[in-house]
N, CA, C and O atoms as a CHARMM CRD file, in Angstrom:
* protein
*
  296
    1    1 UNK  N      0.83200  -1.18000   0.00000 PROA 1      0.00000
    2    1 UNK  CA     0.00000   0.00000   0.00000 PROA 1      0.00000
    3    1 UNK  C      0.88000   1.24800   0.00000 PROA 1      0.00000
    4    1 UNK  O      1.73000   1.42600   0.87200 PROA 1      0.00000
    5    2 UNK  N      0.67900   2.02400  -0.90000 PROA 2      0.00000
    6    2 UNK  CA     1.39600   3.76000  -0.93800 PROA 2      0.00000
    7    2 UNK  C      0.65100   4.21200  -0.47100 PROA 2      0.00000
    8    2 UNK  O     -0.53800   4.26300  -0.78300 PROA 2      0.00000
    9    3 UNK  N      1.50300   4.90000   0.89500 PROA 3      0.00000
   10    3 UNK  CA     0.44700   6.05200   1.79100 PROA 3      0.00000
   11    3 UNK  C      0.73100   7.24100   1.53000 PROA 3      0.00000
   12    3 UNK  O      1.91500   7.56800   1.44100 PROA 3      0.00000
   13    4 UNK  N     -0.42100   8.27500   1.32500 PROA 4      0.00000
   14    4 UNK  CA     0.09400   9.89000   0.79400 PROA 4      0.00000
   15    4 UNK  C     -0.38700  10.63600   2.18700 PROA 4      0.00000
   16    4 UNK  O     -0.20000  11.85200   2.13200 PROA 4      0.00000
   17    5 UNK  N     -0.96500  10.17000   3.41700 PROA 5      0.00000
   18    5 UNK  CA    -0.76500  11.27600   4.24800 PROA 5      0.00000
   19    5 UNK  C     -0.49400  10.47400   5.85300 PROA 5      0.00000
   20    5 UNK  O     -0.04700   9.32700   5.84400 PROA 5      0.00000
   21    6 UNK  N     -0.66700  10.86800   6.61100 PROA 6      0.00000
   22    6 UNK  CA    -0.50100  10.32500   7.90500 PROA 6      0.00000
   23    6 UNK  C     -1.41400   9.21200   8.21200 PROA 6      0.00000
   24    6 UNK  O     -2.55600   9.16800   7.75400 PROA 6      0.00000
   25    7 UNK  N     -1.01900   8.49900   8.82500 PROA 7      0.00000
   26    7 UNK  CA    -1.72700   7.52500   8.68100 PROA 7      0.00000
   27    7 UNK  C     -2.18400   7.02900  10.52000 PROA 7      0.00000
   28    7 UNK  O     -1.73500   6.97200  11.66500 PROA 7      0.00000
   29    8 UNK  N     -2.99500   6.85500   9.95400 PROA 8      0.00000
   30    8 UNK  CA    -4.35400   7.06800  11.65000 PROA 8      0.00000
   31    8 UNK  C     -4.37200   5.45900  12.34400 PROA 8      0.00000
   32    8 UNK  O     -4.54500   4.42200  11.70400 PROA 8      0.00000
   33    9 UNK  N     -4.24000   5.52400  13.20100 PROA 9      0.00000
   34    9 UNK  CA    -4.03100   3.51900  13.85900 PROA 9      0.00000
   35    9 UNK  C     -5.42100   4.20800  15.12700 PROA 9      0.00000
   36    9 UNK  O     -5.26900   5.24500  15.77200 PROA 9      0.00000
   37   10 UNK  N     -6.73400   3.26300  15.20000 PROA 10     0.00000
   38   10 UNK  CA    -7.63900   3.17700  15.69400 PROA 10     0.00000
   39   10 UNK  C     -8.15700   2.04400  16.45100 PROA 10     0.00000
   40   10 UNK  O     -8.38800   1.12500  15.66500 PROA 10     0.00000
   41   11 UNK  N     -8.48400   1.67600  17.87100 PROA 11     0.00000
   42   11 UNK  CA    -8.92000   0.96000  18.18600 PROA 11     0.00000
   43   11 UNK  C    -10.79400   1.34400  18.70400 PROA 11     0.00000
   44   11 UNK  O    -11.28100   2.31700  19.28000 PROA 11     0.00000
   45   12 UNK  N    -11.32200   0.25200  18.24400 PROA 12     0.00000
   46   12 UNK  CA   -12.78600   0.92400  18.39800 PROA 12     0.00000
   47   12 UNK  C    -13.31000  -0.57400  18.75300 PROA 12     0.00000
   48   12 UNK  O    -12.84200  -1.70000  18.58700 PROA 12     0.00000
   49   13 UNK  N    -14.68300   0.02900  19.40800 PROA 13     0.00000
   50   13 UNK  CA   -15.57700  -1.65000  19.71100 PROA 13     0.00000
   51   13 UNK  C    -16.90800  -1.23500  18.42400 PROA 13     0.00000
   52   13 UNK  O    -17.40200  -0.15900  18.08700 PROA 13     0.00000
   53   14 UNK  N    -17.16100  -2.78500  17.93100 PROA 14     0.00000
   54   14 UNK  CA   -18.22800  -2.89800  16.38400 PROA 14     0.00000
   55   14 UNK  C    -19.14700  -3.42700  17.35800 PROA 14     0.00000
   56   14 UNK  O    -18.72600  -4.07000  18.32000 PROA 14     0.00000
   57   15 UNK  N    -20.88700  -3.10800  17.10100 PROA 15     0.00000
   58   15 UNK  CA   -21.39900  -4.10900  17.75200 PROA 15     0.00000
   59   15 UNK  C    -22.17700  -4.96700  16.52600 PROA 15     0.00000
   60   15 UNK  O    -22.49200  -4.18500  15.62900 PROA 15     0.00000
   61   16 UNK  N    -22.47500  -6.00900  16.31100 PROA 16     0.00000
   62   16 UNK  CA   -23.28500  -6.92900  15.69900 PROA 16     0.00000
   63   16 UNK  C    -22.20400  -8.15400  14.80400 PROA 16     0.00000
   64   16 UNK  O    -22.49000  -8.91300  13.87800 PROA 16     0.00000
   65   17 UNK  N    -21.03400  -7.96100  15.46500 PROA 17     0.00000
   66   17 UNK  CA   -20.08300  -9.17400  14.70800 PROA 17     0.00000
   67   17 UNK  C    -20.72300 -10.31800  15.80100 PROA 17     0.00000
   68   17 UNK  O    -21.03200 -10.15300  16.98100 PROA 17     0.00000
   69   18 UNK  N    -20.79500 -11.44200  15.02300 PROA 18     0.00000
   70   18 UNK  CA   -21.15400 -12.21600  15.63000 PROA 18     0.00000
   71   18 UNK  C    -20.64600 -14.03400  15.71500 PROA 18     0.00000
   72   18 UNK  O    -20.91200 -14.87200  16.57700 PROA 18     0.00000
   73   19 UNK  N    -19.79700 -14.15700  14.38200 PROA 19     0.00000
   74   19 UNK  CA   -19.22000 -15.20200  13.75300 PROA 19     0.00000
   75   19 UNK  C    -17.65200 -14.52800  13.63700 PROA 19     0.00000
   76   19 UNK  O    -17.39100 -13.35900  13.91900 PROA 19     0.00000
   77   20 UNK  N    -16.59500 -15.62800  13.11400 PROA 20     0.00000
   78   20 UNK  CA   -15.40700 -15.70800  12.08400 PROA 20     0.00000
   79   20 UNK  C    -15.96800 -15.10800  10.89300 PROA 20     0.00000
   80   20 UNK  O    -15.29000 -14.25600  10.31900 PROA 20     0.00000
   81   21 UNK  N    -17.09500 -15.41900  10.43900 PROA 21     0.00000
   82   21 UNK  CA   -17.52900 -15.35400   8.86400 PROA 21     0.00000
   83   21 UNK  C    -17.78300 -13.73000   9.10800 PROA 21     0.00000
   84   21 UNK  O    -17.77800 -13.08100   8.06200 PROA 21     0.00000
   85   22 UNK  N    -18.03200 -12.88500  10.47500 PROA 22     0.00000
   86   22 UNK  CA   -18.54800 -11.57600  10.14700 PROA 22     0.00000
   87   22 UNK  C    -17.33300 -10.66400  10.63600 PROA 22     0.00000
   88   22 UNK  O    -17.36400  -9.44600  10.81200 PROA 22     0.00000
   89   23 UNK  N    -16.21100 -11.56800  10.82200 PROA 23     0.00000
   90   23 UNK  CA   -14.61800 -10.61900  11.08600 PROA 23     0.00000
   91   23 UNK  C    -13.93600 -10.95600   9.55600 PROA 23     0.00000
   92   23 UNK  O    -12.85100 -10.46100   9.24800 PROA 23     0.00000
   93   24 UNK  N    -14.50100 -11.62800   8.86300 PROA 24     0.00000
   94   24 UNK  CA   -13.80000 -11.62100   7.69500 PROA 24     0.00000
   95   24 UNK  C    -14.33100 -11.23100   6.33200 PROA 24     0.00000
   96   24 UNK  O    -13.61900 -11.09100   5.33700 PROA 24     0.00000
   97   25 UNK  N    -15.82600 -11.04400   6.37900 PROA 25     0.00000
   98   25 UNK  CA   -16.04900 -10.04800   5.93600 PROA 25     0.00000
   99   25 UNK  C    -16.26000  -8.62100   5.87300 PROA 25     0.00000
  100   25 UNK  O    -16.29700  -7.91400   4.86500 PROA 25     0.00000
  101   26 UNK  N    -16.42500  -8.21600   7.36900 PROA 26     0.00000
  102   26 UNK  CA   -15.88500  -6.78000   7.63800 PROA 26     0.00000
  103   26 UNK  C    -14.35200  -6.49500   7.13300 PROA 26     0.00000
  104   26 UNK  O    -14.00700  -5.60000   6.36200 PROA 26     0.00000
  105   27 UNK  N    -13.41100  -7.60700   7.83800 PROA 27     0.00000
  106   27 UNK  CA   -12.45000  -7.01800   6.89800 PROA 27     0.00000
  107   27 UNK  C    -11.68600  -7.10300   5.63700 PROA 27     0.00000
  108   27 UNK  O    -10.54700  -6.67100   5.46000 PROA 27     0.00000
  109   28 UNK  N    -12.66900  -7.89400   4.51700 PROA 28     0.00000
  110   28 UNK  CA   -12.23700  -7.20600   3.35700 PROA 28     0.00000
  111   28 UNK  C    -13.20400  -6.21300   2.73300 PROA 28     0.00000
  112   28 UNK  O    -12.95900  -5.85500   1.58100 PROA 28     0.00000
  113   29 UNK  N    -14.45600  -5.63900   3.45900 PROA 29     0.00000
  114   29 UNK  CA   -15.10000  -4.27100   2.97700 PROA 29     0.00000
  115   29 UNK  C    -14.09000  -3.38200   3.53500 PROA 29     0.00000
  116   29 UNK  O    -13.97800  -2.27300   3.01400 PROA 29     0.00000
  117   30 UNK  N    -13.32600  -3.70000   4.52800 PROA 30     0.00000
  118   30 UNK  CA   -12.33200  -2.21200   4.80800 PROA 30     0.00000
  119   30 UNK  C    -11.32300  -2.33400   4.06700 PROA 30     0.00000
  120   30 UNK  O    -10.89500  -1.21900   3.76800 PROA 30     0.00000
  121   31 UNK  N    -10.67700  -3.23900   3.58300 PROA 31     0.00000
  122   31 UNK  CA    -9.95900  -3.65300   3.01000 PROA 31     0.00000
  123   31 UNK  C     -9.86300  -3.01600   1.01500 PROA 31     0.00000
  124   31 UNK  O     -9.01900  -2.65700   0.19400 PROA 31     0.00000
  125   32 UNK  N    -11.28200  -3.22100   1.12300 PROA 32     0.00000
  126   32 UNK  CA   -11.15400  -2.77600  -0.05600 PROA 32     0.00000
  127   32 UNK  C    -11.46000  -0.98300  -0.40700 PROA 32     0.00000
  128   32 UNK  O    -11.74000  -0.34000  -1.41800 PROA 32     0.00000
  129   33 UNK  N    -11.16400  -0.58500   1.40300 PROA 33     0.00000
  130   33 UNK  CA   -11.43100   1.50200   1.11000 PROA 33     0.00000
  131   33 UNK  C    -10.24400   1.13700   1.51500 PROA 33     0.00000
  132   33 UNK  O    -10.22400   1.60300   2.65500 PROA 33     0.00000
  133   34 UNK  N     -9.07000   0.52900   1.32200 PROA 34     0.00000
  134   34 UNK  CA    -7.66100   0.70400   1.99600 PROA 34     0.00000
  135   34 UNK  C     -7.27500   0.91900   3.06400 PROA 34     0.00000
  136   34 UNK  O     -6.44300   1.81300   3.22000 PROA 34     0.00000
  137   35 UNK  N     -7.85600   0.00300   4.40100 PROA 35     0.00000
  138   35 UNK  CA    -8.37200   0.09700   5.94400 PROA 35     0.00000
  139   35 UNK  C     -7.88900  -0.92700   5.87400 PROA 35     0.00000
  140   35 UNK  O     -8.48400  -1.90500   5.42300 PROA 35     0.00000
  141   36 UNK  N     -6.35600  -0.95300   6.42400 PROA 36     0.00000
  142   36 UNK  CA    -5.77200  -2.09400   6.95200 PROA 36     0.00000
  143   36 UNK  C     -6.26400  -2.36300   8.59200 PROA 36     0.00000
  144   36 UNK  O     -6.41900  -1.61700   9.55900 PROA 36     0.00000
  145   37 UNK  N     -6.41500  -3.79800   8.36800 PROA 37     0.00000
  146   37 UNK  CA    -7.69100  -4.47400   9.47300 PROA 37     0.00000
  147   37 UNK  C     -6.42700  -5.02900  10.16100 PROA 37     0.00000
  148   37 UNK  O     -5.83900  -5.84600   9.45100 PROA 37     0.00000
  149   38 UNK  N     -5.62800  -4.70300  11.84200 PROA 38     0.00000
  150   38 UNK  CA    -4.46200  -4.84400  12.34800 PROA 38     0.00000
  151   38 UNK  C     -4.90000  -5.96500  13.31900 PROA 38     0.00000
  152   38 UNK  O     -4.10300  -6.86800  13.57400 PROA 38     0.00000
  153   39 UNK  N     -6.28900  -5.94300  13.94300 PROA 39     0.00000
  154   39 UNK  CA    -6.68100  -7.09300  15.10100 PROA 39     0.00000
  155   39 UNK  C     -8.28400  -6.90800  14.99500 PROA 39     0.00000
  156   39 UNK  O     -8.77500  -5.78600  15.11600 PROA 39     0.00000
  157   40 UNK  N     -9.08800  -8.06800  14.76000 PROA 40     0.00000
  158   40 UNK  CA   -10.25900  -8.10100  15.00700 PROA 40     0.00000
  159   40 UNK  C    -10.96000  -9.17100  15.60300 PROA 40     0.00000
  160   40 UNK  O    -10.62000 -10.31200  15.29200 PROA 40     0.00000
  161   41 UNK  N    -11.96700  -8.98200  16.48500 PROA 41     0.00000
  162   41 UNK  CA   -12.77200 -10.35100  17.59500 PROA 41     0.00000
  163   41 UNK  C    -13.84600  -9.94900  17.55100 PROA 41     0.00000
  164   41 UNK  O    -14.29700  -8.87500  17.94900 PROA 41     0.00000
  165   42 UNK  N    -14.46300 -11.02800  16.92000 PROA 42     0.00000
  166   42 UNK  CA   -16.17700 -11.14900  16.92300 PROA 42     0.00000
  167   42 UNK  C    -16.47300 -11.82700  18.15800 PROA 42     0.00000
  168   42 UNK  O    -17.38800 -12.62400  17.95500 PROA 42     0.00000
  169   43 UNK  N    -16.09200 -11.84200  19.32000 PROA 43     0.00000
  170   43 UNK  CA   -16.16200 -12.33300  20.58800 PROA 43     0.00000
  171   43 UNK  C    -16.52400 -11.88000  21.79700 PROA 43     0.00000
  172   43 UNK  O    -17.19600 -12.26000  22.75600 PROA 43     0.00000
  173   44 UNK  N    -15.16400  -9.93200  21.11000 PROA 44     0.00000
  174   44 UNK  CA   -15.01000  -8.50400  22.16800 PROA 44     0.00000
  175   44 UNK  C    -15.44800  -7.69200  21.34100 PROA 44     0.00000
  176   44 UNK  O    -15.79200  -6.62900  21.85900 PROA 44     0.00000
  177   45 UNK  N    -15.62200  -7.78100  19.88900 PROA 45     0.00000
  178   45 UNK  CA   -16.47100  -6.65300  19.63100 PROA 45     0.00000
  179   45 UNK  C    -15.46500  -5.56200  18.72100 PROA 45     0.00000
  180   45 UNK  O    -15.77400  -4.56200  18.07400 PROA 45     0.00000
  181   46 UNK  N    -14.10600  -6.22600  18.97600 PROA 46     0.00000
  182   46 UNK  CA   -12.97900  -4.92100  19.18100 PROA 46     0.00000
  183   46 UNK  C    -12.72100  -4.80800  18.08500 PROA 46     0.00000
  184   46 UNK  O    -13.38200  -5.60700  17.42200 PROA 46     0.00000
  185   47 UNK  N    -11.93200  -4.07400  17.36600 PROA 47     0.00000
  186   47 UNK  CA   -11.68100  -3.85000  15.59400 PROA 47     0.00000
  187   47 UNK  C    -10.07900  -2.55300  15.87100 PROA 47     0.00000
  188   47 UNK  O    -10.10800  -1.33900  16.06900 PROA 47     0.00000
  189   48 UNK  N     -8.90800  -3.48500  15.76500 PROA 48     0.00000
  190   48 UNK  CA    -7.75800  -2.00400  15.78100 PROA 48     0.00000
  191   48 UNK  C     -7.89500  -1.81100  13.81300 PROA 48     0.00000
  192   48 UNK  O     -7.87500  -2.70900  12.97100 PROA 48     0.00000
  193   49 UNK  N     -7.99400  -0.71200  13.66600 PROA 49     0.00000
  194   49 UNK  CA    -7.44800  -0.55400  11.96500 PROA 49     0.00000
  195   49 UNK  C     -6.23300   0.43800  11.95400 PROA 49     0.00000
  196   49 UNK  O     -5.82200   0.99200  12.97300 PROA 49     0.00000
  197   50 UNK  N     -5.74300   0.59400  10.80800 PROA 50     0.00000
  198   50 UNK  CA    -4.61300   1.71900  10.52200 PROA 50     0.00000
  199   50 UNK  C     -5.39900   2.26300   9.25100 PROA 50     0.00000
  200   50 UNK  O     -6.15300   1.46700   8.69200 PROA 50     0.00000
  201   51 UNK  N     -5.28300   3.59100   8.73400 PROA 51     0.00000
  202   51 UNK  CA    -5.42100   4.08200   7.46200 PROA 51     0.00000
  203   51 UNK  C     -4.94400   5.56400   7.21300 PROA 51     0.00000
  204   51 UNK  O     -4.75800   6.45800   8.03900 PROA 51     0.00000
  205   52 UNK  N     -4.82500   5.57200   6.10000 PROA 52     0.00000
  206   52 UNK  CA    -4.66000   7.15500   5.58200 PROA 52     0.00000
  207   52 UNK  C     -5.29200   8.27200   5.61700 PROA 52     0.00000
  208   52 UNK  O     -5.62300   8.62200   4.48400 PROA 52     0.00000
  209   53 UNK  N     -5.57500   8.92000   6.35600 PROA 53     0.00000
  210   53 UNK  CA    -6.36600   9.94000   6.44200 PROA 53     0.00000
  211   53 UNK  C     -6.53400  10.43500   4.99500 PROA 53     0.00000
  212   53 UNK  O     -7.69800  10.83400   5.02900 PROA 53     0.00000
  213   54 UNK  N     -6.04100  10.68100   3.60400 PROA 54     0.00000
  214   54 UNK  CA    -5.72400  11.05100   3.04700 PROA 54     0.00000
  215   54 UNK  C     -6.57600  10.47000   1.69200 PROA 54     0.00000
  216   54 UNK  O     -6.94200  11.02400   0.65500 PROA 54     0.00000
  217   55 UNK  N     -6.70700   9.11400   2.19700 PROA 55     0.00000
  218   55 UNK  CA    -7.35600   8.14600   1.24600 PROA 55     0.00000
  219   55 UNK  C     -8.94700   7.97100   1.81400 PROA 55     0.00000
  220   55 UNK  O     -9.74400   7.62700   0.94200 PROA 55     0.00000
  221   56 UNK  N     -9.40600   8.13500   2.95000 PROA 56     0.00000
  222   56 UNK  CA   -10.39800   7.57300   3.55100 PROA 56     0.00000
  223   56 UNK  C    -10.74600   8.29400   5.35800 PROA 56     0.00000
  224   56 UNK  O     -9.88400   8.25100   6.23600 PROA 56     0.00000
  225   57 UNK  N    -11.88700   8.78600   5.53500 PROA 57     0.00000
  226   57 UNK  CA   -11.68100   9.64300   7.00100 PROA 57     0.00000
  227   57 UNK  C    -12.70800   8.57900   7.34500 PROA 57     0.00000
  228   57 UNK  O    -13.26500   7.75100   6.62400 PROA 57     0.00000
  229   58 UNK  N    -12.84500   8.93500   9.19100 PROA 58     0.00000
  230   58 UNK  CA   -13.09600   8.32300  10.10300 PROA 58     0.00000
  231   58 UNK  C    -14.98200   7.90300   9.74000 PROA 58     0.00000
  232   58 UNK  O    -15.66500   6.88100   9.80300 PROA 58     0.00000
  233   59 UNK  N    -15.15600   8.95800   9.46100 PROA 59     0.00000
  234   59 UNK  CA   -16.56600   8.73900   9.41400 PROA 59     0.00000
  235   59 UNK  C    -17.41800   7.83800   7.87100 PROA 59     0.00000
  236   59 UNK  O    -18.38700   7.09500   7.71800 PROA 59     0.00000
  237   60 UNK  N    -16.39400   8.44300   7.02000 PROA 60     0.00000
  238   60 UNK  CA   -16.45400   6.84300   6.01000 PROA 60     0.00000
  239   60 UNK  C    -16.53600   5.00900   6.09700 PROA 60     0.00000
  240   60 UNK  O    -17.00900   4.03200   5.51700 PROA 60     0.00000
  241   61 UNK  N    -15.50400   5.50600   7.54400 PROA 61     0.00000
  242   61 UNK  CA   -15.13400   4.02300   7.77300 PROA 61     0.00000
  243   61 UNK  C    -16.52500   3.35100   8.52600 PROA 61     0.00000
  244   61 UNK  O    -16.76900   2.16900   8.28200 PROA 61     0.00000
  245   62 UNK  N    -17.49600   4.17200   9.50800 PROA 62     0.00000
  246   62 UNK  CA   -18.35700   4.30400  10.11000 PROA 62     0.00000
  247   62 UNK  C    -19.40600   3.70200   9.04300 PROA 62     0.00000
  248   62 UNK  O    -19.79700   2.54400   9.18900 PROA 62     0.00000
  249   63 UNK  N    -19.90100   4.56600   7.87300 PROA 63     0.00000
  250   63 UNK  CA   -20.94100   4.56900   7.37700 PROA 63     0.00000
  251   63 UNK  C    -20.89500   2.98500   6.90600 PROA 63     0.00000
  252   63 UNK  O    -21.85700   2.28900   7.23100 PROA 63     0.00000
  253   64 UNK  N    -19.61500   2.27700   6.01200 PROA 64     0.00000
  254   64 UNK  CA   -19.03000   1.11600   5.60100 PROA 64     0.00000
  255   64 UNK  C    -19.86500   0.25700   6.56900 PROA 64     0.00000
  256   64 UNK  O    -20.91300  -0.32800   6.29700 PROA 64     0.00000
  257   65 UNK  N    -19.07400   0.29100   8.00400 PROA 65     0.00000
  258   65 UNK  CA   -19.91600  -0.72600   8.80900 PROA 65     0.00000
  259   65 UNK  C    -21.28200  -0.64400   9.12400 PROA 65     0.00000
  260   65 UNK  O    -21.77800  -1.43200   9.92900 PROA 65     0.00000
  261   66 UNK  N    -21.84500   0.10800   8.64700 PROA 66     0.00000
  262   66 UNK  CA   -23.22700   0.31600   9.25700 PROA 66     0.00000
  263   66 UNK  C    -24.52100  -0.03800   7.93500 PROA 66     0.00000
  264   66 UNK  O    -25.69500  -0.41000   7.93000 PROA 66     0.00000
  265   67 UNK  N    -23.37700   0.37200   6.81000 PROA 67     0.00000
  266   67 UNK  CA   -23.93700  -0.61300   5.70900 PROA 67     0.00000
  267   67 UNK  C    -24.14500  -1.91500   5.71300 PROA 67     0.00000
  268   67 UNK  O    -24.99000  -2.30100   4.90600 PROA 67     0.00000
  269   68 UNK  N    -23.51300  -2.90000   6.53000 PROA 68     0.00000
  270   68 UNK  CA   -23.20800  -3.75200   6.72900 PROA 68     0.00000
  271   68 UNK  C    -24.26900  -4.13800   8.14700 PROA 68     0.00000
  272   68 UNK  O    -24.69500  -5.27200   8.36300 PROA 68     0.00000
  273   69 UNK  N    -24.44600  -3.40500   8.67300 PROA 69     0.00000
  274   69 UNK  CA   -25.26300  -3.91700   9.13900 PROA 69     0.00000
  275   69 UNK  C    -24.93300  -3.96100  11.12400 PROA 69     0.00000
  276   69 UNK  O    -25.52200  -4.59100  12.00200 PROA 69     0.00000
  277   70 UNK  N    -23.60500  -2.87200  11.20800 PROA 70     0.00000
  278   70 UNK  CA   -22.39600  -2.93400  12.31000 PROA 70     0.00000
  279   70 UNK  C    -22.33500  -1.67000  12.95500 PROA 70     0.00000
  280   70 UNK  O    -22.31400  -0.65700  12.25700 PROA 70     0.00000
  281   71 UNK  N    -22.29800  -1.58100  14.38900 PROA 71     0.00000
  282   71 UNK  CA   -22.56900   0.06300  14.71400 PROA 71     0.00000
  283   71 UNK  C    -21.04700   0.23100  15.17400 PROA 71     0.00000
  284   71 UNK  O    -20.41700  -0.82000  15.05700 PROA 71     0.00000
  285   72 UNK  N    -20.37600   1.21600  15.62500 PROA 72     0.00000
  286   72 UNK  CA   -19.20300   1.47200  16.01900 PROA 72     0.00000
  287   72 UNK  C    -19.80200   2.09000  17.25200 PROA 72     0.00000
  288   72 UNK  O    -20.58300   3.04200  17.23700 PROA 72     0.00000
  289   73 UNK  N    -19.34500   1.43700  18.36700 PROA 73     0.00000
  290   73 UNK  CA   -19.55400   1.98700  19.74700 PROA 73     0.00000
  291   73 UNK  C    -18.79700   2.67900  20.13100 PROA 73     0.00000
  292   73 UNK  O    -19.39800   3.44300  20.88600 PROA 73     0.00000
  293   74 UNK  N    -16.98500   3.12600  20.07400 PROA 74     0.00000
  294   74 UNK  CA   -16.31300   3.37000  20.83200 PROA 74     0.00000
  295   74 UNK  C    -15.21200   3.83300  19.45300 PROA 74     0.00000
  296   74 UNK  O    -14.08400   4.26800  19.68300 PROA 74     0.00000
């Protein structure tokens, strides 16, 4: 990945993961806005990502999961 601006490392809690099958498709929808997915548990809820501010802001990443069907608590 070529990064063009600073790049943002986030730990947040998702609520509605509920499987393996819903940590691995959350992370290739982030995956594919260039939201490297660093630790995720459909167990705790928890989601660390890294990304580019530059390529993608916080509240993008938000709307993504919520398309999906995923709220961001934290």
């Amino acid at each position: 990945m070529y990064y063009k601006g600073k790049m943002i490392k986030k730990n947040i809690t998702v609520k509605g993961m509920h499987c393996p099958s819903c940590e691995t498709l959350l992370t290739d929808i982030l995956e594919e806005e260039e939201v490297e997915v660093l630790s995720i548990s459909h167990k705790t809820g928890a989601l660390e990502i890294s990304y580019d501010e530059k390529t993608i802001n916080f509240e993008k990443i938000k709307k993504k999961l919520a398309e999906e069907g995923h709220e961001v608590l934290a």
